[in-house]
PDB file of N, CA, C, O and CB in Angstrom:
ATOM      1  N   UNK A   1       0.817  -1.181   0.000  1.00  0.00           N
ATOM      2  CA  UNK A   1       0.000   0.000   0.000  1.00  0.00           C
ATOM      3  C   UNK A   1       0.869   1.256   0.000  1.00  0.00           C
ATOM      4  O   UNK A   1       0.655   2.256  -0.684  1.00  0.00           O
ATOM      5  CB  UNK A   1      -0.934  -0.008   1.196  1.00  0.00           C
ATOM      6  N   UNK A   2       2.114   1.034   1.055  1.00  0.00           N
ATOM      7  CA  UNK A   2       2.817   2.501   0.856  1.00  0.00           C
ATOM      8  C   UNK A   2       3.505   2.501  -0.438  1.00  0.00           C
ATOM      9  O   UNK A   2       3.646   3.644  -0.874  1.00  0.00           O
ATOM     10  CB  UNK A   2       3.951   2.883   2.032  1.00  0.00           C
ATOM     11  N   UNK A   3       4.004   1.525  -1.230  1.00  0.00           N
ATOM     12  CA  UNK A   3       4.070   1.501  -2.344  1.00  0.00           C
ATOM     13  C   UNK A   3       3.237   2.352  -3.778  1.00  0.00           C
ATOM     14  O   UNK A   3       3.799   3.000  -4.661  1.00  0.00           O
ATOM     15  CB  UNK A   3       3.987   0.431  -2.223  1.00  0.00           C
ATOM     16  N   UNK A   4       1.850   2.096  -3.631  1.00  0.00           N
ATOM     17  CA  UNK A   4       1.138   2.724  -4.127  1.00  0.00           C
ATOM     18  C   UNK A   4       0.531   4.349  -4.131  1.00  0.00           C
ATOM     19  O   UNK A   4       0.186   5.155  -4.995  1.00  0.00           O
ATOM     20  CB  UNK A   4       0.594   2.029  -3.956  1.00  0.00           C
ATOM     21  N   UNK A   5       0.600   4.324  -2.940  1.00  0.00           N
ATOM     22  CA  UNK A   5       0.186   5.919  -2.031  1.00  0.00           C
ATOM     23  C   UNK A   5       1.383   6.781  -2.558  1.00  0.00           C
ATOM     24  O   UNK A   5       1.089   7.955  -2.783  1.00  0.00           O
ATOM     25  CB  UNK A   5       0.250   5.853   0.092  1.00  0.00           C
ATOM     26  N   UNK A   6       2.905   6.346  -2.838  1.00  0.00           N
ATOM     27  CA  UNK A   6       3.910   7.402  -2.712  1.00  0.00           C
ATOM     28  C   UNK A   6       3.883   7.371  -4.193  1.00  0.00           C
ATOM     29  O   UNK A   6       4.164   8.502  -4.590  1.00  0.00           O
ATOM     30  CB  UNK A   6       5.405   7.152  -1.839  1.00  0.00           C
ATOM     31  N   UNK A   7       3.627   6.416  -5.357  1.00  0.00           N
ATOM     32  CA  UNK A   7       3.368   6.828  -6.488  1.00  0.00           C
ATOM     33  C   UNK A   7       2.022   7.093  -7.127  1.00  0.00           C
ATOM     34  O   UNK A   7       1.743   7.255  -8.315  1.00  0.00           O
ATOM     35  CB  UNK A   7       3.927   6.128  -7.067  1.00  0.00           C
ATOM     36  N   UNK A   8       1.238   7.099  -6.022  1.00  0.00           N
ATOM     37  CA  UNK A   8      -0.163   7.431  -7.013  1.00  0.00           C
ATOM     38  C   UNK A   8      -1.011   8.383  -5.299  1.00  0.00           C
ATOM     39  O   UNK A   8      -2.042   8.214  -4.649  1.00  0.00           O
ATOM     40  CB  UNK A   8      -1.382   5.216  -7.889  1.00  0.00           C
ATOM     41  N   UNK A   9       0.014   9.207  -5.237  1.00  0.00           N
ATOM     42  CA  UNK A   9      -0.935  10.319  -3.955  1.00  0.00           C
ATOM     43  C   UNK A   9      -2.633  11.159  -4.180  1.00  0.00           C
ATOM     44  O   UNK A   9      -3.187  11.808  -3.292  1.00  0.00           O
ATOM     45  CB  UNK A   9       0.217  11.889  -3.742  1.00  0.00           C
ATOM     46  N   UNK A  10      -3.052  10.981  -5.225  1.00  0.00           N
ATOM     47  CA  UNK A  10      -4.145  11.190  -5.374  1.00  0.00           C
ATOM     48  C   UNK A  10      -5.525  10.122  -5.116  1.00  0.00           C
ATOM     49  O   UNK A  10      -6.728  10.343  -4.973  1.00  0.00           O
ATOM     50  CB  UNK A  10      -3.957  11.603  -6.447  1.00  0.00           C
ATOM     51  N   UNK A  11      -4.384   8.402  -5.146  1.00  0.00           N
ATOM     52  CA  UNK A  11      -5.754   7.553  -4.892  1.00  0.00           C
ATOM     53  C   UNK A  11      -6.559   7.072  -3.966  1.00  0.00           C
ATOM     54  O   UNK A  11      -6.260   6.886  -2.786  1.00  0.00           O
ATOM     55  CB  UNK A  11      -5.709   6.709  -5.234  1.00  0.00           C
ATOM     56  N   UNK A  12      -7.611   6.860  -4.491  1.00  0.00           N
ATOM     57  CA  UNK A  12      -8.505   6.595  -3.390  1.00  0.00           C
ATOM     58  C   UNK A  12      -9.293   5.319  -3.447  1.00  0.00           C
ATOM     59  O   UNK A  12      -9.828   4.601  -4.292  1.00  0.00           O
ATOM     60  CB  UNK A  12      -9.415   7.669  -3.276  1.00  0.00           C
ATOM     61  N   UNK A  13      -9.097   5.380  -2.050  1.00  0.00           N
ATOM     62  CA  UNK A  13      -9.477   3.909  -1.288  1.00  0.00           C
ATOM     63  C   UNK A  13     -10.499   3.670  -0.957  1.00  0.00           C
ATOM     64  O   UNK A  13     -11.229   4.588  -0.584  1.00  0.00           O
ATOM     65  CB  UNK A  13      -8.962   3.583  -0.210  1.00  0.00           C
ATOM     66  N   UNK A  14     -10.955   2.324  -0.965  1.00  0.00           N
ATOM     67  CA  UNK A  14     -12.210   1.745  -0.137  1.00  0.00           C
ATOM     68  C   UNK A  14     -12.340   2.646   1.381  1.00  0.00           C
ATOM     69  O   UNK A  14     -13.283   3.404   1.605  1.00  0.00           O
ATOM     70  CB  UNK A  14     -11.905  -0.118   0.215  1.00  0.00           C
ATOM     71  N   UNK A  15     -11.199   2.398   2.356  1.00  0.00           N
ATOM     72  CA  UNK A  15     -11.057   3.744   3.042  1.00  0.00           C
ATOM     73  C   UNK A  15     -12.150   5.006   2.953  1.00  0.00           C
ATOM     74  O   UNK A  15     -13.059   5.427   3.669  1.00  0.00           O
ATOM     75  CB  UNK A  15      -9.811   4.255   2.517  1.00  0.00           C
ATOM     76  N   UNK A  16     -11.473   5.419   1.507  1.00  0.00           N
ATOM     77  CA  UNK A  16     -12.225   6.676   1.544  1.00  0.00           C
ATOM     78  C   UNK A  16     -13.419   6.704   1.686  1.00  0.00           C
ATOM     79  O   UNK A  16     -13.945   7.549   2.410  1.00  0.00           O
ATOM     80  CB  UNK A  16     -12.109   7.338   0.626  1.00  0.00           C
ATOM     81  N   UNK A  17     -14.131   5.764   1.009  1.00  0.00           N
ATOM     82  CA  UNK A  17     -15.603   5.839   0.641  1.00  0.00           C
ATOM     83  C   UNK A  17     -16.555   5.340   1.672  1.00  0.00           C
ATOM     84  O   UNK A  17     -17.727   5.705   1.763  1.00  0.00           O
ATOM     85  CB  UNK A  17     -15.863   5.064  -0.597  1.00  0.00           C
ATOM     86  N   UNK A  18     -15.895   4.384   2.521  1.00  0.00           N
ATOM     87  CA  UNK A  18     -15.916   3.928   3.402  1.00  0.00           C
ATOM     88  C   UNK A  18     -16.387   5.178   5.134  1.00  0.00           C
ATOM     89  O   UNK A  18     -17.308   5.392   5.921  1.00  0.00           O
ATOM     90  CB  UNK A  18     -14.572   3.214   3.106  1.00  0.00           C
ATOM     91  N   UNK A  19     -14.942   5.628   4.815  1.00  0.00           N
ATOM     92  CA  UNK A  19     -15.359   6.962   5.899  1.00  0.00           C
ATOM     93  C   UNK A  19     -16.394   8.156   5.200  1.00  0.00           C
ATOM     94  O   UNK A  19     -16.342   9.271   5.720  1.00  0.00           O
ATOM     95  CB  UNK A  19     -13.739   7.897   6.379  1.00  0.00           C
ATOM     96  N   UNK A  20     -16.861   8.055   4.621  1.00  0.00           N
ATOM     97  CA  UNK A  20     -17.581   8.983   4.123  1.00  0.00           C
ATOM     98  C   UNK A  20     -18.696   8.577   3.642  1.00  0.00           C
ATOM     99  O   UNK A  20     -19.548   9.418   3.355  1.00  0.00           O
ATOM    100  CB  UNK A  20     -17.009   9.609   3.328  1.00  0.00           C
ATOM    101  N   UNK A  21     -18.927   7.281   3.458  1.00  0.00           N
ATOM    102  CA  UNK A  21     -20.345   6.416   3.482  1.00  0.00           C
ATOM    103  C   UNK A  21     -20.485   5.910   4.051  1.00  0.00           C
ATOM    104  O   UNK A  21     -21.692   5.667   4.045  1.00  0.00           O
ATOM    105  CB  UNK A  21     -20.794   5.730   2.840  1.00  0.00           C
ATOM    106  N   UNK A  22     -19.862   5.249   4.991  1.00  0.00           N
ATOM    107  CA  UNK A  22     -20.302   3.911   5.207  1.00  0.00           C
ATOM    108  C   UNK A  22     -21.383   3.851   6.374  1.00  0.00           C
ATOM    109  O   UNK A  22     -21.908   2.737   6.392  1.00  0.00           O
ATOM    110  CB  UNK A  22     -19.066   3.019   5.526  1.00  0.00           C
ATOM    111  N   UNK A  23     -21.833   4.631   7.267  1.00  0.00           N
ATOM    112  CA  UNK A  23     -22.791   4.894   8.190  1.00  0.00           C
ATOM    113  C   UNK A  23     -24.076   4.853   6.677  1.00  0.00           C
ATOM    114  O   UNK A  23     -25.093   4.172   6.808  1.00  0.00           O
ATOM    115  CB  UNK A  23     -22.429   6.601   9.310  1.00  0.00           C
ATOM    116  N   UNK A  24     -23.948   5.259   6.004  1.00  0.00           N
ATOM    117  CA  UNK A  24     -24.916   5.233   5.007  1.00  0.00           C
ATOM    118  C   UNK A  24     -25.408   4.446   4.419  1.00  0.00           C
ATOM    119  O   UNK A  24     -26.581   4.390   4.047  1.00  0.00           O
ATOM    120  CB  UNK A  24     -24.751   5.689   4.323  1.00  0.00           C
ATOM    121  N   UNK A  25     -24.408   3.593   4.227  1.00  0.00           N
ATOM    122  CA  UNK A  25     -24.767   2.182   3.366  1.00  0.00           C
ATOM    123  C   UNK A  25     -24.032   1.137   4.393  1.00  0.00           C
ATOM    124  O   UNK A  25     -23.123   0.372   4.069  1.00  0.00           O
ATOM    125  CB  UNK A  25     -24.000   2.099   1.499  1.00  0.00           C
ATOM    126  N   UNK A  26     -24.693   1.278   5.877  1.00  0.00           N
ATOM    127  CA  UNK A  26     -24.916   0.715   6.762  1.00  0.00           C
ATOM    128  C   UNK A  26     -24.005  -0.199   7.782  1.00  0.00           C
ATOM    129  O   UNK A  26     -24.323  -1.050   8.613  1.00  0.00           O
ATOM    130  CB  UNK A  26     -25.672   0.287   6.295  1.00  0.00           C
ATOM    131  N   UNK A  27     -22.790   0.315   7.383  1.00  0.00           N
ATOM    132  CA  UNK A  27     -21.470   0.006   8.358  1.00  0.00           C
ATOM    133  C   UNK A  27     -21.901   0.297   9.849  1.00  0.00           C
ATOM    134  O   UNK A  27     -22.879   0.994  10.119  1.00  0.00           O
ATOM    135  CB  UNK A  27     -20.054   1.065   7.959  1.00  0.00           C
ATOM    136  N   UNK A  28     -21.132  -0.264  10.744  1.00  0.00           N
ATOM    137  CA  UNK A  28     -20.951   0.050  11.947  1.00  0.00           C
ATOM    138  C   UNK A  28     -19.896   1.170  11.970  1.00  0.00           C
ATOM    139  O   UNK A  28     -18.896   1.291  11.261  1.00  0.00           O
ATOM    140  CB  UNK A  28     -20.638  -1.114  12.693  1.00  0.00           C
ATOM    141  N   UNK A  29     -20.498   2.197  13.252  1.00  0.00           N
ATOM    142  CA  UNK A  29     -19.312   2.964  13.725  1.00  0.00           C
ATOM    143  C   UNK A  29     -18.202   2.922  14.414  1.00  0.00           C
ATOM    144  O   UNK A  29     -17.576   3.853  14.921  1.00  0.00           O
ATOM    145  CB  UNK A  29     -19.558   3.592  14.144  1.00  0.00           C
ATOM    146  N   UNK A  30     -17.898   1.329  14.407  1.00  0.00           N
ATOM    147  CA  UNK A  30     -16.449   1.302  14.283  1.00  0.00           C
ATOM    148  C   UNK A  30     -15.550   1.495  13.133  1.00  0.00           C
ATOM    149  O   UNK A  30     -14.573   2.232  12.998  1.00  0.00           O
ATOM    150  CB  UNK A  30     -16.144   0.277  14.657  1.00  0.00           C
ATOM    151  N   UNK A  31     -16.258   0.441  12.136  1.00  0.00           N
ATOM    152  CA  UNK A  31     -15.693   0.542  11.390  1.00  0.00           C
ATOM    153  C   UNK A  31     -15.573   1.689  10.547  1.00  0.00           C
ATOM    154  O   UNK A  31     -14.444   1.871  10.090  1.00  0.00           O
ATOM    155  CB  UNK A  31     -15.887  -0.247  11.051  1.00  0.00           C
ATOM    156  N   UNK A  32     -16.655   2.686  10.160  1.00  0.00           N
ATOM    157  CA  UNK A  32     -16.762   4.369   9.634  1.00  0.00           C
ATOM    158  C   UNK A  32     -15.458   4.628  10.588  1.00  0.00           C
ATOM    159  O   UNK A  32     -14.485   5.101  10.001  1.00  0.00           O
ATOM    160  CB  UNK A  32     -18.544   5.525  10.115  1.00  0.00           C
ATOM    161  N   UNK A  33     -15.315   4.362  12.066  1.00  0.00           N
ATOM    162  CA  UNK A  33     -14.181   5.472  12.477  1.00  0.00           C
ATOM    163  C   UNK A  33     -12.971   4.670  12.336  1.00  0.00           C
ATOM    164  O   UNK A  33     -12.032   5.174  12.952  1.00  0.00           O
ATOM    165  CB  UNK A  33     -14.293   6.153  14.101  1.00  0.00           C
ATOM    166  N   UNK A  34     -12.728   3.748  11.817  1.00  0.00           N
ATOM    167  CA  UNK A  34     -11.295   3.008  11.499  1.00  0.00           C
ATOM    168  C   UNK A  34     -10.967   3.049  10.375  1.00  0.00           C
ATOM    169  O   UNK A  34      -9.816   2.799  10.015  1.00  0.00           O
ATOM    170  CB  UNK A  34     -11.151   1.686  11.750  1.00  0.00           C
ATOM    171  N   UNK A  35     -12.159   3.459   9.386  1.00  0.00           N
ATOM    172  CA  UNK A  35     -11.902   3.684   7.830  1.00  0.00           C
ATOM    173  C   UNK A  35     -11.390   5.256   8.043  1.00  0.00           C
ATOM    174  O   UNK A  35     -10.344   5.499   7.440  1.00  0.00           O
ATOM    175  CB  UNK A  35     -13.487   3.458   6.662  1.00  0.00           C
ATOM    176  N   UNK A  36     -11.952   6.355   8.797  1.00  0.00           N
ATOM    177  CA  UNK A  36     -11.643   7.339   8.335  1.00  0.00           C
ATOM    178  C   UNK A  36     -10.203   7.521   9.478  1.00  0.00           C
ATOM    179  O   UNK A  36      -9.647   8.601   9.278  1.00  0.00           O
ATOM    180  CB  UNK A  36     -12.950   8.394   8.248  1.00  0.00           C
ATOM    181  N   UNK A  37      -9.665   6.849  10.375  1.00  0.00           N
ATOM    182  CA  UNK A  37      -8.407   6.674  11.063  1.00  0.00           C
ATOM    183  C   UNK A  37      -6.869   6.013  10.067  1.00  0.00           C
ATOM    184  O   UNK A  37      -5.674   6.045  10.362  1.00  0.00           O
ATOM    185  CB  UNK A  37      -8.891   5.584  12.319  1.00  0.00           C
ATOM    186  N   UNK A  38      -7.600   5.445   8.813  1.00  0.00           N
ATOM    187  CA  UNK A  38      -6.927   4.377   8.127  1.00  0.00           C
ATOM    188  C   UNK A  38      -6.929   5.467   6.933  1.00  0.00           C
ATOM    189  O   UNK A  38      -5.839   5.584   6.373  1.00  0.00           O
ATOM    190  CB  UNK A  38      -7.722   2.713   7.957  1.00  0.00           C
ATOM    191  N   UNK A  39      -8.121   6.394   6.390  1.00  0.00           N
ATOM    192  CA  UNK A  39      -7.785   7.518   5.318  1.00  0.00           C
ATOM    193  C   UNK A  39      -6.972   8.287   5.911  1.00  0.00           C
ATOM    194  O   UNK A  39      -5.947   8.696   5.364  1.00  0.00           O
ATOM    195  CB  UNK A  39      -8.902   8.365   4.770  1.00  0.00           C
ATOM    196  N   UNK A  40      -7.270   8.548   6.950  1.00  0.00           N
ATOM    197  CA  UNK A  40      -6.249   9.957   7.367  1.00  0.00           C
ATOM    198  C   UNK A  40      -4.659   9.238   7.318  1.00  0.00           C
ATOM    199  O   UNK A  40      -3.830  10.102   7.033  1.00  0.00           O
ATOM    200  CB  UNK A  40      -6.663  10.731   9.364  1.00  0.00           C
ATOM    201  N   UNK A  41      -4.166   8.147   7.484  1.00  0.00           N
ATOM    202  CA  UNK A  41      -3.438   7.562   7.990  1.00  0.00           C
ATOM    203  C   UNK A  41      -2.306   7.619   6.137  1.00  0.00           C
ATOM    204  O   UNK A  41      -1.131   7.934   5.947  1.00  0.00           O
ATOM    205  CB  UNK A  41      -4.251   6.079   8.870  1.00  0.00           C
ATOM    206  N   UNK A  42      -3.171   7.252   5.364  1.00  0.00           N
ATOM    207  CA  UNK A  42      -2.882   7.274   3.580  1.00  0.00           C
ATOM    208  C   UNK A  42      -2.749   8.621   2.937  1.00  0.00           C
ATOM    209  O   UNK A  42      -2.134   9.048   1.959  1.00  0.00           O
ATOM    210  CB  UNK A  42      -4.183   6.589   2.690  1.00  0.00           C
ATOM    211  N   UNK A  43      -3.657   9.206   3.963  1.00  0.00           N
ATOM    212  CA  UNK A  43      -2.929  10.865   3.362  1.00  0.00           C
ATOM    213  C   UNK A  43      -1.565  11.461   3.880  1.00  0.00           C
ATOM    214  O   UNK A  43      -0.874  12.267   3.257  1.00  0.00           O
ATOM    215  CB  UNK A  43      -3.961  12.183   3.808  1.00  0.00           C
ATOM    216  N   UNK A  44      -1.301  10.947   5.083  1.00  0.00           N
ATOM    217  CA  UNK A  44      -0.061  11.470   5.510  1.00  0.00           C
ATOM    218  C   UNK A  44       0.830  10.785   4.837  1.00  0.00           C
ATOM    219  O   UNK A  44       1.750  11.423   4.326  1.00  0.00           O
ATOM    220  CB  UNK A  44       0.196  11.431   6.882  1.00  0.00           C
ATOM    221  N   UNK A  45       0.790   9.625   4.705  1.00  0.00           N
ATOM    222  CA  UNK A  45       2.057   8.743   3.716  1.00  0.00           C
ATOM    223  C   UNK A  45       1.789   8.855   2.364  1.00  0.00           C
ATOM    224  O   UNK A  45       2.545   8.155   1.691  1.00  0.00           O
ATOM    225  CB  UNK A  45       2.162   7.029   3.941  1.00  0.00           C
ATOM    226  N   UNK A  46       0.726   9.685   1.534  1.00  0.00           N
ATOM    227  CA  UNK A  46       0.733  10.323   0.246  1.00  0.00           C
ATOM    228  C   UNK A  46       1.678  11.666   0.297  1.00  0.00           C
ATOM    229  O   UNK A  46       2.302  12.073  -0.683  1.00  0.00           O
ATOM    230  CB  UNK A  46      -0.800  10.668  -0.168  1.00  0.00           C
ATOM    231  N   UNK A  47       1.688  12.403   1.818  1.00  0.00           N
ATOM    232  CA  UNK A  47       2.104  13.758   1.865  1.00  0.00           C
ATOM    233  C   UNK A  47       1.166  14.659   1.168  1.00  0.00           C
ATOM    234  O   UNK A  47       1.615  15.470   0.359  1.00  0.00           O
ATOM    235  CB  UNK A  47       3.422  13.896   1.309  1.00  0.00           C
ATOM    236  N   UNK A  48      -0.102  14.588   1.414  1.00  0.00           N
ATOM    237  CA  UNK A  48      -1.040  15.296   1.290  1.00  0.00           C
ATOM    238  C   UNK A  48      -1.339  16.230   2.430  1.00  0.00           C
ATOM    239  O   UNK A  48      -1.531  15.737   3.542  1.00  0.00           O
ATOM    240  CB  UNK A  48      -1.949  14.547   0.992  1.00  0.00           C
ATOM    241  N   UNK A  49      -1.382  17.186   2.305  1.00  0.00           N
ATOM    242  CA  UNK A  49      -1.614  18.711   3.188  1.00  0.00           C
ATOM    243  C   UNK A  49      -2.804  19.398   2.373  1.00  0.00           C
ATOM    244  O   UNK A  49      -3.102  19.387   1.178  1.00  0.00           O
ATOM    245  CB  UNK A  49      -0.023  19.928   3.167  1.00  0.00           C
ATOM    246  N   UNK A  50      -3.405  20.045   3.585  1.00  0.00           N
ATOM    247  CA  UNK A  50      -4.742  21.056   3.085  1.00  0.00           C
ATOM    248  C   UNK A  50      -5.477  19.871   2.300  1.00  0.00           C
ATOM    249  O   UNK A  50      -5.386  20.315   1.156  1.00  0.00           O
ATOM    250  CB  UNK A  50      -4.296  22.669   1.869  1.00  0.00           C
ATOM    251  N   UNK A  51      -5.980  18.954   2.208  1.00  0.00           N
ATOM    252  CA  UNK A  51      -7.016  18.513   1.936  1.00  0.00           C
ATOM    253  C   UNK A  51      -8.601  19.129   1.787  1.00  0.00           C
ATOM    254  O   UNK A  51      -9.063  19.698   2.775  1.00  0.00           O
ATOM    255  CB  UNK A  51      -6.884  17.770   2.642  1.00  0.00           C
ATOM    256  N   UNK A  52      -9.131  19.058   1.006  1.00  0.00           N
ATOM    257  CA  UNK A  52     -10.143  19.521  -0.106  1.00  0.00           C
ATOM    258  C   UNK A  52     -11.220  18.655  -0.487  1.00  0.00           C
ATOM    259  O   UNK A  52     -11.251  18.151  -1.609  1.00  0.00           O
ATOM    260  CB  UNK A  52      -9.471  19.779  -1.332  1.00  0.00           C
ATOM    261  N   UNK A  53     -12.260  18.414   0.529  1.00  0.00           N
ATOM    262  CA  UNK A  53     -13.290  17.233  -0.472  1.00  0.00           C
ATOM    263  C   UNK A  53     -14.337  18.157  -0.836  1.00  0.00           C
ATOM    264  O   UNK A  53     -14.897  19.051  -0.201  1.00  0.00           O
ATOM    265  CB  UNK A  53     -14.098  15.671   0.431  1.00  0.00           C
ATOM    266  N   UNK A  54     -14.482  17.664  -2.174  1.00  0.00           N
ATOM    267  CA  UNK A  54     -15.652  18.189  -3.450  1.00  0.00           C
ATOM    268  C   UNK A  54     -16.734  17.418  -3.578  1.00  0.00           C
ATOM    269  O   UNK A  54     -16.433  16.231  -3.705  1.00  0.00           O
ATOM    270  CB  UNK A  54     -15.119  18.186  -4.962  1.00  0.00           C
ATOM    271  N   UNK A  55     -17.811  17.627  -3.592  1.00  0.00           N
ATOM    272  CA  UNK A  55     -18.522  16.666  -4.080  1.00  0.00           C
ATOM    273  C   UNK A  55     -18.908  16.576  -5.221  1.00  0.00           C
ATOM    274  O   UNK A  55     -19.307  17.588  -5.796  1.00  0.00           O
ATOM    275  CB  UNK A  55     -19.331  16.532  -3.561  1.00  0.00           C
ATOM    276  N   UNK A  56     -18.892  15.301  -5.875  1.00  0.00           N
ATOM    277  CA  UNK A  56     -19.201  15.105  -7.380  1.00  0.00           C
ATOM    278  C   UNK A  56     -20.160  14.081  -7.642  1.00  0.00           C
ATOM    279  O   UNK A  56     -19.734  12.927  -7.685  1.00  0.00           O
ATOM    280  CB  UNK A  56     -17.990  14.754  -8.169  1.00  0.00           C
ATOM    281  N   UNK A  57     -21.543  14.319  -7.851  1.00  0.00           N
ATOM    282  CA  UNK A  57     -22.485  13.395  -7.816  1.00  0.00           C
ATOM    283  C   UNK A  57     -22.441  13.055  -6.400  1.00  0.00           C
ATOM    284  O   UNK A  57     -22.084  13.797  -5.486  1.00  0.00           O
ATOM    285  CB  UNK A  57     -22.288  12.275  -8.772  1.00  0.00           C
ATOM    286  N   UNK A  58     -23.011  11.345  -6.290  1.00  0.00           N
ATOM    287  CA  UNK A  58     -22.376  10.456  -5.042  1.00  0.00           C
ATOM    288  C   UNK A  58     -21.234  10.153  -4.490  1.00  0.00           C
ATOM    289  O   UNK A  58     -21.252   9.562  -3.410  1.00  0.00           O
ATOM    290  CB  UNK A  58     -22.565   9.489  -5.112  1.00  0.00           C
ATOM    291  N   UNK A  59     -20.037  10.483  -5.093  1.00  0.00           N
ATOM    292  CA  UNK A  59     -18.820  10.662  -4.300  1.00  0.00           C
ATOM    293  C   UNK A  59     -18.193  12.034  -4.493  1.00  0.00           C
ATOM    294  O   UNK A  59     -18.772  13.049  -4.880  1.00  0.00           O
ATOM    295  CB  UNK A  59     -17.814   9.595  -4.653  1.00  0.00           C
ATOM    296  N   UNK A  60     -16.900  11.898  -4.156  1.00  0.00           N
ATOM    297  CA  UNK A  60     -16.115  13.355  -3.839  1.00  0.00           C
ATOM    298  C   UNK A  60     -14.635  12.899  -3.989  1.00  0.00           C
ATOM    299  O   UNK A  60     -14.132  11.808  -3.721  1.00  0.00           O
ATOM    300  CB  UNK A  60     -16.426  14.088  -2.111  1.00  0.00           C
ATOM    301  N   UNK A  61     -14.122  13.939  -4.451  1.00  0.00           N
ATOM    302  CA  UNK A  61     -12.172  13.874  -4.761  1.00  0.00           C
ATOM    303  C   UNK A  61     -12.024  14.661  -4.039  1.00  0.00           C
ATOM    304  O   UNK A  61     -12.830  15.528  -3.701  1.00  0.00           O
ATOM    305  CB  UNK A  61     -11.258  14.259  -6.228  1.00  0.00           C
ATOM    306  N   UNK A  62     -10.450  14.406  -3.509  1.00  0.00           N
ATOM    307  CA  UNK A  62     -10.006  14.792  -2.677  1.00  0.00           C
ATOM    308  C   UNK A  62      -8.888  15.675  -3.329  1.00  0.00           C
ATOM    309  O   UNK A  62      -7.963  15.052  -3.852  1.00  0.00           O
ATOM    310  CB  UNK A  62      -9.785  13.823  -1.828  1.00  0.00           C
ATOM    311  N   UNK A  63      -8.849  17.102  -3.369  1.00  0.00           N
ATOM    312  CA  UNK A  63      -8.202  18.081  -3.931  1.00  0.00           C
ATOM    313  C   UNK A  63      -6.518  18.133  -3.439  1.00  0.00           C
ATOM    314  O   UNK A  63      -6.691  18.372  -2.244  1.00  0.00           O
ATOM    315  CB  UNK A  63      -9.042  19.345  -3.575  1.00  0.00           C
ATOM    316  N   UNK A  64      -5.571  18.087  -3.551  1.00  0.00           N
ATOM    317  CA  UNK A  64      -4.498  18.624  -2.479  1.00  0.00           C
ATOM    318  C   UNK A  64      -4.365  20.332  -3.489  1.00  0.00           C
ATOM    319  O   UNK A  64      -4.165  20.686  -4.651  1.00  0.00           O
ATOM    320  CB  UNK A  64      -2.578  17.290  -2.351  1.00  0.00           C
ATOM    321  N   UNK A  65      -4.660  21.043  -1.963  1.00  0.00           N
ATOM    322  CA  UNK A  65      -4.535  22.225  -2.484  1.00  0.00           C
ATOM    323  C   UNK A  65      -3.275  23.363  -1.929  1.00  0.00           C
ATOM    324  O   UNK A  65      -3.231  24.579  -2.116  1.00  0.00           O
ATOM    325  CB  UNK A  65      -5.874  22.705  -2.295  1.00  0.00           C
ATOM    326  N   UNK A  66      -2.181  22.366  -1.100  1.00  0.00           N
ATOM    327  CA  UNK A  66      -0.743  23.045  -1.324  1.00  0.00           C
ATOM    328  C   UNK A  66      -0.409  23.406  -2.517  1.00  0.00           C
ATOM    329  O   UNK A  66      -1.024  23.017  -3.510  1.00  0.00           O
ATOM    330  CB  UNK A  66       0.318  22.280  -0.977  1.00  0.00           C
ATOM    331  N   UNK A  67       0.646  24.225  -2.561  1.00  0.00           N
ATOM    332  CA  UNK A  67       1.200  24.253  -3.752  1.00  0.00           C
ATOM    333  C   UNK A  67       3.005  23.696  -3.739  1.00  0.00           C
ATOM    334  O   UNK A  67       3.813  23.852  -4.655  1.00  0.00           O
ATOM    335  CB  UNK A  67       0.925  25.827  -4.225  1.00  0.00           C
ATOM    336  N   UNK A  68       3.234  23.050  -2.435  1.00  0.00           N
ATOM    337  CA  UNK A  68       4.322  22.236  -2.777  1.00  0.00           C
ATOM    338  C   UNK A  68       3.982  20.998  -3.097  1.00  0.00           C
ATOM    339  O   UNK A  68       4.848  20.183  -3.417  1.00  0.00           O
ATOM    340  CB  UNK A  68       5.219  22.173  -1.852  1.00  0.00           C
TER     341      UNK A  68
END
């Protein structure tokens, strides 16, 4: 996974969709708060700062809006 994250810092994970749906499409709140403990966790080892969610339709991208 850190493999992937340090060459592809924009992608997104089950994680993501996960913390941001999954109370919705009927997860437990453990797991919503271990998905979004486990996104936050992929953005720091992307080196993503200022994070940015958009919504687009039913999901959302996640902007990095540093400019380093």
């Amino acid at each position: 996974m850190y493999d992937a994250l340090t060459a592809h810092p924009n992608l997104i994970t089950i994680e993501d969709f996960i913390s941001q749906y999954g109370e919705k499409w009927g997860f437990d709140e453990e797991t919503v708060e271990k998905a979004k403990r486990n996104s936050e966790l992929y953005d720091e080892i992307a080196n993503k700062k200022d994070l940015v969610c958009r919504g687009f339709g039913d999901f959302y991208i996640k902007l990095n809006t540093s400019s380093t």
